[in-house]
C-alpha positions as CSV (number, residue, x, y, z in Angstrom):
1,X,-15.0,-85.5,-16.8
2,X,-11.9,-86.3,-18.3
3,X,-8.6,-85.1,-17.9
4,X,-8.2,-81.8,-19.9
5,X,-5.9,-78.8,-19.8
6,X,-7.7,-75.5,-19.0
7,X,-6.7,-72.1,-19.1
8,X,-7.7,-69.3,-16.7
9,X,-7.2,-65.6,-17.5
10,X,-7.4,-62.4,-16.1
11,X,-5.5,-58.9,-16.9
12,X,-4.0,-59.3,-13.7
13,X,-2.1,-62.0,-11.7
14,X,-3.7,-60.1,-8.9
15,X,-7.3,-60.8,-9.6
16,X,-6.4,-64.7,-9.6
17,X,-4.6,-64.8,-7.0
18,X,-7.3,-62.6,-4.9
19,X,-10.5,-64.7,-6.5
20,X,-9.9,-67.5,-8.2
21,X,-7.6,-70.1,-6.9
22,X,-10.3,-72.4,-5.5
23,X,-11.3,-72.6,-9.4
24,X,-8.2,-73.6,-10.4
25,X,-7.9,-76.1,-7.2
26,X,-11.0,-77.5,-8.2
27,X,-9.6,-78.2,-11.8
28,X,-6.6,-79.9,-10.3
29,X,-8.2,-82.1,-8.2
30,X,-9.8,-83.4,-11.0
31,X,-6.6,-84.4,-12.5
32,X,-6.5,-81.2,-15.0
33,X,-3.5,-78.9,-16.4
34,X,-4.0,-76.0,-15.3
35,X,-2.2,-72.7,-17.2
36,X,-2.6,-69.3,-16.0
37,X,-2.8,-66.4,-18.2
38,X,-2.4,-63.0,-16.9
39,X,-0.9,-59.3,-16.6
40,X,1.8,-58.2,-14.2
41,X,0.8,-57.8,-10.7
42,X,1.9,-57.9,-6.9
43,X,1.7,-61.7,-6.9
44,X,4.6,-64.0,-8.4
45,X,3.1,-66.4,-10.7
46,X,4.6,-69.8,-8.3
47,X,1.8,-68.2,-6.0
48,X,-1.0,-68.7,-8.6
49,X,-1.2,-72.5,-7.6
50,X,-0.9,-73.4,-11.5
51,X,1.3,-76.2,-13.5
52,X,2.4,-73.2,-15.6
53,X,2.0,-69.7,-16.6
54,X,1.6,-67.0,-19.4
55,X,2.8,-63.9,-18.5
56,X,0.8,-61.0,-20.9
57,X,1.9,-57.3,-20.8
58,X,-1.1,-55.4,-20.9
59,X,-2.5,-51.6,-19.9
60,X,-5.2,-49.5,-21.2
61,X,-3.6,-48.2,-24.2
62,X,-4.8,-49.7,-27.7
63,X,-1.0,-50.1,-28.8
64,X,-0.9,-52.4,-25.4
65,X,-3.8,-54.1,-26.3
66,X,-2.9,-55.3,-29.9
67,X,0.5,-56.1,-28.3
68,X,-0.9,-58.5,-25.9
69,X,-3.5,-59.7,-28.6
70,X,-0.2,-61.1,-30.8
71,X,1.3,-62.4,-27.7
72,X,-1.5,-64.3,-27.0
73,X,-2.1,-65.8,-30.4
74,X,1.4,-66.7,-30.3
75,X,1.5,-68.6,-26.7
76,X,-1.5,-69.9,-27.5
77,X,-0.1,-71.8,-30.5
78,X,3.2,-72.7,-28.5
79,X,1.9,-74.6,-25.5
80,X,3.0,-77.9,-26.0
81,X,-0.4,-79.6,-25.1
82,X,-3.4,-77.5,-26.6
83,X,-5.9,-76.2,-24.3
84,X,-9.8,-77.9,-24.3
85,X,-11.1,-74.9,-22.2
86,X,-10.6,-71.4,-21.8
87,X,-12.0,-70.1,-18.7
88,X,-11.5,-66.1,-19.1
89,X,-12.0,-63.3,-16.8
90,X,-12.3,-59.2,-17.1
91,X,-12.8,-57.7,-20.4
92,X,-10.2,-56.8,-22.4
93,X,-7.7,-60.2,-21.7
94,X,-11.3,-62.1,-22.4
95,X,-11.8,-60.2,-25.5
96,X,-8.2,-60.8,-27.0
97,X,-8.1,-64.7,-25.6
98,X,-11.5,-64.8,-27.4
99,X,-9.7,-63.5,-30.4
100,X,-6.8,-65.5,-30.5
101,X,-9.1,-68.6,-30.1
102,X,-11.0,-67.9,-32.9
103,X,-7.9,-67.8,-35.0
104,X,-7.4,-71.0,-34.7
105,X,-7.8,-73.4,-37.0
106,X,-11.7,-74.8,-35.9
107,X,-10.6,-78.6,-35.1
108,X,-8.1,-76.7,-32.8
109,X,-10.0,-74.6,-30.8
110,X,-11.2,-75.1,-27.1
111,X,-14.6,-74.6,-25.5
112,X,-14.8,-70.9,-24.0
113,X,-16.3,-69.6,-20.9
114,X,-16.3,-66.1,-20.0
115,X,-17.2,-65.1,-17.1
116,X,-18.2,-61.4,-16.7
117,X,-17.8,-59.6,-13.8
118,X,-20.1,-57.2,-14.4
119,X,-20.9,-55.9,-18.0
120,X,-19.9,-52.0,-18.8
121,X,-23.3,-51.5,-20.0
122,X,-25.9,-50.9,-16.8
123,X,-28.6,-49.2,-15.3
124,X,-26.3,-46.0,-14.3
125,X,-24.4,-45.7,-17.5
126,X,-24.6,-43.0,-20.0
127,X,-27.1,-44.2,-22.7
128,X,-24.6,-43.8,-25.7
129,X,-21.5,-46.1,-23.5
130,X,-24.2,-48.4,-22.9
131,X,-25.0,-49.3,-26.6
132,X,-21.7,-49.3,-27.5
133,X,-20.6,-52.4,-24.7
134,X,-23.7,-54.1,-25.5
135,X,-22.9,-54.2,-29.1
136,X,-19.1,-55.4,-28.2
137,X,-20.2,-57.7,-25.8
138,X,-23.0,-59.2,-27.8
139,X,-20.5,-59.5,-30.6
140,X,-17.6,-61.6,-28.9
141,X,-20.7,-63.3,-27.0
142,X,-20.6,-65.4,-30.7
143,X,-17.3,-66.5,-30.4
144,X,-17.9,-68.0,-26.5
145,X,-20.0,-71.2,-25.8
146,X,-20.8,-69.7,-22.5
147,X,-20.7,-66.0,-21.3
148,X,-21.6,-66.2,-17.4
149,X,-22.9,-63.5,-15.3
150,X,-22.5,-63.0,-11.6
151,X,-25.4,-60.8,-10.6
152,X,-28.8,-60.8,-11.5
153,X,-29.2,-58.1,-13.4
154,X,-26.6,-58.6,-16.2
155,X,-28.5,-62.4,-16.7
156,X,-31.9,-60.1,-17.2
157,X,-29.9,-57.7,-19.9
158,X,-28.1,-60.5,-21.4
159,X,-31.0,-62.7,-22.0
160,X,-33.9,-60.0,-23.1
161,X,-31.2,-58.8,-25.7
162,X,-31.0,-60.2,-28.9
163,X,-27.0,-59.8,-29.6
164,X,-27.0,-62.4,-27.0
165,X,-27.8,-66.5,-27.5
166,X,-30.0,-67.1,-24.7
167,X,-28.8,-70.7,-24.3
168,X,-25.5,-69.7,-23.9
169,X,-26.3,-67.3,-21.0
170,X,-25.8,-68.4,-17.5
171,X,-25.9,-67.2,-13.4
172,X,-23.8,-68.3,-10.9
173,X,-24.1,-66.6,-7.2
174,X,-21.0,-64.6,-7.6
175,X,-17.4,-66.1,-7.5
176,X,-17.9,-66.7,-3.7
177,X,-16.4,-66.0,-0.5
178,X,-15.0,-68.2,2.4
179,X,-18.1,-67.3,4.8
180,X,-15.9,-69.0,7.9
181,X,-13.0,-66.8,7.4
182,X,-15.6,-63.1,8.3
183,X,-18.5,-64.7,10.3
184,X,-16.2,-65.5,13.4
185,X,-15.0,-61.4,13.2
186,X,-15.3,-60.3,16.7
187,X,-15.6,-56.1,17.2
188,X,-12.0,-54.7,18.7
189,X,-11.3,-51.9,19.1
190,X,-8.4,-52.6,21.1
191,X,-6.3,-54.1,18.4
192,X,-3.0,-53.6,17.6
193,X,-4.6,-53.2,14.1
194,X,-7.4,-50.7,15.3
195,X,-4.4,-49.0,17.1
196,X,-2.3,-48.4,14.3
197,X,-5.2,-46.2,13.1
198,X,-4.7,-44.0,15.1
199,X,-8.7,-43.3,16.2
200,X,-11.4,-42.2,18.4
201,X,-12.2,-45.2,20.4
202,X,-15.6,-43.5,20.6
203,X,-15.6,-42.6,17.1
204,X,-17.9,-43.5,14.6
205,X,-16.3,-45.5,12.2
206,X,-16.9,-45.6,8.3
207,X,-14.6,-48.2,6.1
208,X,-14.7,-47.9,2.1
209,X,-12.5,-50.5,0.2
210,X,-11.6,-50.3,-3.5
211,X,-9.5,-49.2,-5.7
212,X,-9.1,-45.7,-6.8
213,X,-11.0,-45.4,-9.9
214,X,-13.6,-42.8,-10.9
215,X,-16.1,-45.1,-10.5
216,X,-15.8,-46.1,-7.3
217,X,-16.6,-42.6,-6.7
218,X,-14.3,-42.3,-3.5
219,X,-14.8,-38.0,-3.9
220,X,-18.8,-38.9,-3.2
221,X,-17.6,-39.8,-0.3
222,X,-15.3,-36.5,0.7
223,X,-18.3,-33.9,-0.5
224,X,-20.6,-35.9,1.4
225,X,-18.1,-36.0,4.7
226,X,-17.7,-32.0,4.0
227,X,-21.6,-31.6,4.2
228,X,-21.6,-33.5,7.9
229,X,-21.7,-30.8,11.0
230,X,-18.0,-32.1,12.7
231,X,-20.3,-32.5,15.9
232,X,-21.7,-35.6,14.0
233,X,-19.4,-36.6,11.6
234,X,-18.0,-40.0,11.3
235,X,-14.2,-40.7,10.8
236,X,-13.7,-42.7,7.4
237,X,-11.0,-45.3,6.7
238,X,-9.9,-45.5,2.5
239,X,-8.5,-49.0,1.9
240,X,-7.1,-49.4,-1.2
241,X,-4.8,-47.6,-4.0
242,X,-5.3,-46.6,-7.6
243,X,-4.6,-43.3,-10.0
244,X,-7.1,-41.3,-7.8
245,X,-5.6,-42.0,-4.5
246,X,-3.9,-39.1,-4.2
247,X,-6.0,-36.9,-5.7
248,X,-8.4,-38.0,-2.8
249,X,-5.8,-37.1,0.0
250,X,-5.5,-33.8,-1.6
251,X,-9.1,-33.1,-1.8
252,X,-9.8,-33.6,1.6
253,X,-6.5,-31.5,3.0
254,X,-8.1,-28.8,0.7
255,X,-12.2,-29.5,2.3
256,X,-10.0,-29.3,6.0
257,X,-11.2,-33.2,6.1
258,X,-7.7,-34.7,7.4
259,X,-8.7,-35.0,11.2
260,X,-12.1,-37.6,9.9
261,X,-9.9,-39.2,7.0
262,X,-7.6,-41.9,7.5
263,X,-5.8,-43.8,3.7
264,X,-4.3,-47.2,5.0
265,X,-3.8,-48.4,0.9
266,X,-4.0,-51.7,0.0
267,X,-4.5,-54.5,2.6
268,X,-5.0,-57.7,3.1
269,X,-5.9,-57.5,6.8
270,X,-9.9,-57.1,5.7
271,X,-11.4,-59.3,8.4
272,X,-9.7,-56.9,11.0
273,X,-10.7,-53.9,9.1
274,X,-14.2,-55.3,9.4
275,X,-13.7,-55.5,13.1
276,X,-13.1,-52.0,13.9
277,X,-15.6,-50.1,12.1
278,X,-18.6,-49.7,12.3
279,X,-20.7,-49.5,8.8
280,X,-18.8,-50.3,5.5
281,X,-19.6,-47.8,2.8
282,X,-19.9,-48.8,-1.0
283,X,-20.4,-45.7,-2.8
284,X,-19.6,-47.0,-6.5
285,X,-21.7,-46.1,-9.8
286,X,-21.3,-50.2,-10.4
287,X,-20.5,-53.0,-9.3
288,X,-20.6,-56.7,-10.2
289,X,-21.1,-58.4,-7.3
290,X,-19.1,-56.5,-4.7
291,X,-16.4,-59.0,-2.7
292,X,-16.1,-56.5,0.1
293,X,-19.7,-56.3,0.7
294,X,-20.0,-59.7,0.7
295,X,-17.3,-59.9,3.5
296,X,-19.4,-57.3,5.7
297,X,-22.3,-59.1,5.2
298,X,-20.6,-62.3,6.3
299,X,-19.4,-61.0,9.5
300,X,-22.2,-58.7,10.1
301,X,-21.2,-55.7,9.5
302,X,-24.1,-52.8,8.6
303,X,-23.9,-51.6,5.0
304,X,-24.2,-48.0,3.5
305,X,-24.5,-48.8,-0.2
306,X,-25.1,-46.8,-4.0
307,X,-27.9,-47.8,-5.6
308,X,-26.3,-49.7,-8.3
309,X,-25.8,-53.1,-9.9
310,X,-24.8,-55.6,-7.8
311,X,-24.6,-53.5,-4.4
312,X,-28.5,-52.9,-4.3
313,X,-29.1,-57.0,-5.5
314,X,-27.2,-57.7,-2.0
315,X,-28.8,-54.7,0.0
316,X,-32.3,-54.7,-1.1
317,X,-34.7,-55.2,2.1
318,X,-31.4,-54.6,4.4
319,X,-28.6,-52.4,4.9
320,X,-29.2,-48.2,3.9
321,X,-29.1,-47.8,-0.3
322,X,-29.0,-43.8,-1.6
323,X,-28.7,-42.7,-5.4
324,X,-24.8,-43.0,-7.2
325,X,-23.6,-39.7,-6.6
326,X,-26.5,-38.0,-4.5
327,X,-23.6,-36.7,-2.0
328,X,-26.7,-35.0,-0.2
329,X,-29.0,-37.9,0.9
330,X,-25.0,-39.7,1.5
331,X,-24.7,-37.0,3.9
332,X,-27.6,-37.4,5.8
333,X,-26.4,-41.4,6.2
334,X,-23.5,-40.1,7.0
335,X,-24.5,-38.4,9.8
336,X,-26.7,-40.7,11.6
337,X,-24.1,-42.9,11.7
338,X,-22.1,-40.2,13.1
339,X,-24.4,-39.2,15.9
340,X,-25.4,-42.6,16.5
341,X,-28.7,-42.2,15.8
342,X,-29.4,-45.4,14.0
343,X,-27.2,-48.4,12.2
344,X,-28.7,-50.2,8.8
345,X,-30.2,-53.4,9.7
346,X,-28.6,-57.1,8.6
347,X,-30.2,-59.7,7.2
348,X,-30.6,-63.2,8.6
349,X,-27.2,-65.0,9.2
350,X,-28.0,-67.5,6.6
351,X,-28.7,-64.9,3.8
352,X,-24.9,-64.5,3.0
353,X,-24.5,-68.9,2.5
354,X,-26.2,-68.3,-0.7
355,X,-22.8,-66.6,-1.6
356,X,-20.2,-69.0,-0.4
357,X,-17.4,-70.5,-2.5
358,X,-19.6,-73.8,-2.0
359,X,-22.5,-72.5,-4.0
360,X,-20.5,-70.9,-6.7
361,X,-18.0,-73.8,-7.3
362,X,-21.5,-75.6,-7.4
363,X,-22.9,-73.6,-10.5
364,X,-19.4,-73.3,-11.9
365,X,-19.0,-77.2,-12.1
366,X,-22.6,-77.3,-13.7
367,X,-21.4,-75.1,-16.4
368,X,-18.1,-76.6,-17.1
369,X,-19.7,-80.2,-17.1
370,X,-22.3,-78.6,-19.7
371,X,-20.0,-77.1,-22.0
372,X,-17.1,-79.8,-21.8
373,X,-19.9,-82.6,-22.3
374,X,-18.8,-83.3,-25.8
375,X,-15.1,-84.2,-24.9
């Protein structure tokens, strides 16, 4: 393959610099320029392992969006060496790169990969949404030469619709996880980490990890804690941050919830997480193909999980799957974990390889040699 420069974009630095620098390692091994494209975030961009950057100022506002759009178009015409691919990631900087590339003039344009995680049309959404995000993503699925999916059930929607170009559809295992770094997690309890928690050493322990978004339906989780007797109730740790995080601190000081609720925020120290508790909970409406359950499943930790895209492909014939937002039957999960009644069983420890950065880089060069064959 020969030397080419590649862009990879995301709205956030954060999301590269949490999934994909082995991508963009594996583009500069093979001798390519690599330019990152992305929003503000907790990362500086020298820690995004690129040869340069493109800052973008984005948020969810359509004024932002249009904004970043231009800014894009511009950049995009600046660099001093024009890009042969565009590797793009989440939807609305994948929509606007799309954009901008296809205002170019045609001899100028790169190849285009987008890879999805996880449409905004799926099996839990409101008929109406779901039209409408097929329809969008069907329609800037003309202006990508490959639009690839992480999860089985987006390939299925993607190629039995007929906005899509089946030939242009493709699967790879997910964008991968270090297996090594979770399957040598070892339980402590004894931690300085499991310390600073400030638990039960006897306690049934719960982890859920996500940002604060509606749809990762973190008040499920509070009703259905409210509904255990405190006899068997489990104590649950909320990792993460977001606009709802404090709306979930007050909601469980107002259900009397504080004494079986810890909020640690955003961390980094996930393999120690994993070692302290006991089940990790993924209550969300969807997913697309969820890192953190991954990372439990790689250091075998039990899994609680919503039926939904994604989480039920990974939990289907193991781990404990109830209906997205059927706070009842998550009580009743709830509670056996809290009495210690029973744990959801784990697959065989080879199940999770299938999931490894290995195997994804593997489908990811396949596609890359595929759409790049013609330079």
């Amino acid at each position: 393959m020969p030397s080419m420069h590649v862009v990879i974009a995301a709205t956030s630095a954060n999301t590269i610099a949490a999934f994909l620098l082995p991508y963009i390692r594996w583009h500069r091994r093979r001798g390519h320029y690599v330019t990152t494209v992305a929003g503000a975030g907790l990362i500086p961009p020298g820690a995004l392992e690129s040869d340069s950057h493109l800052p973008i100022h984005l948020n969810r506002s359509p004024k932002s969006a249009l904004r970043g759009g231009m800014h894009l178009f511009c950049e995009l015409r600046r660099v001093s060496k024009p890009a042969d691919l565009v590797v793009t990631h989440t939807p609305i900087v994948s929509a606007l790169l799309r954009l901008a590339v296809r205002s170019l003039p045609a001899r100028e344009r790169p190849k285009v990969i987008y890879i999805a995680h996880g449409f905004h049309f799926h099996t839990n959404g409101r008929p109406v949404a779901n039209l409408i995000f097929k329809l969008i993503e069907g329609t800037w699925s003309r202006f990508t030469d490959a639009v690839v999916t992480i999860n089985r059930e987006d390939y299925h929607l993607a190629t039995t619709s007929r906005l899509f170009a089946r030939e242009r559809v493709h699967y790879m295992p997910g964008i991968g996880i270090s297996v090594a770094d979770y399957s040598n997690v070892a339980r402590d309890r004894s931690s300085a980490f499991a310390r600073s928690l400030s638990v039960n050493q006897d306690a049934s322990l719960v982890g859920v990890i996500g940002n604060f978004d509606p749809g990762k339906r973190q008040l499920d989780v509070l009703t259905a804690l409210n509904l255990v007797s405190k006899e068997r109730r489990p104590t649950v740790i909320f990792a993460g941050d977001g606009r709802l995080h404090d709306v979930c601190i007050g909601r469980a000081s107002d259900l009397g919830l504080l004494p079986w609720v810890r909020f640690i925020g955003r961390t980094d120290r996930v393999p120690e997480l994993l070692s302290v508790i006991d089940v990790l909970l993924m209550p969300s409406e969807r997913e697309g193909l969820p890192r953190s359950v991954l990372e439990a499943l790689a250091s075998g930790t039990p899994i609680i999980g919503a039926r939904a895209r994604g989480t039920a492909e990974l939990l289907e014939g193991h781990g404990w799957l109830f209906d997205v937002g059927d706070t009842a039957e998550l009580a009743q999960l709830l509670e056996r974990v809290g009495s210690r009644a029973s744990l959801p069983p784990l697959p065989a420890a080879t199940f999770i390889n299938r999931y490894s950065i290995t195997e994804s880089l593997s489908a990811y060069s396949q596609i890359v040699c595929r759409v790049t064959s013609s330079f």
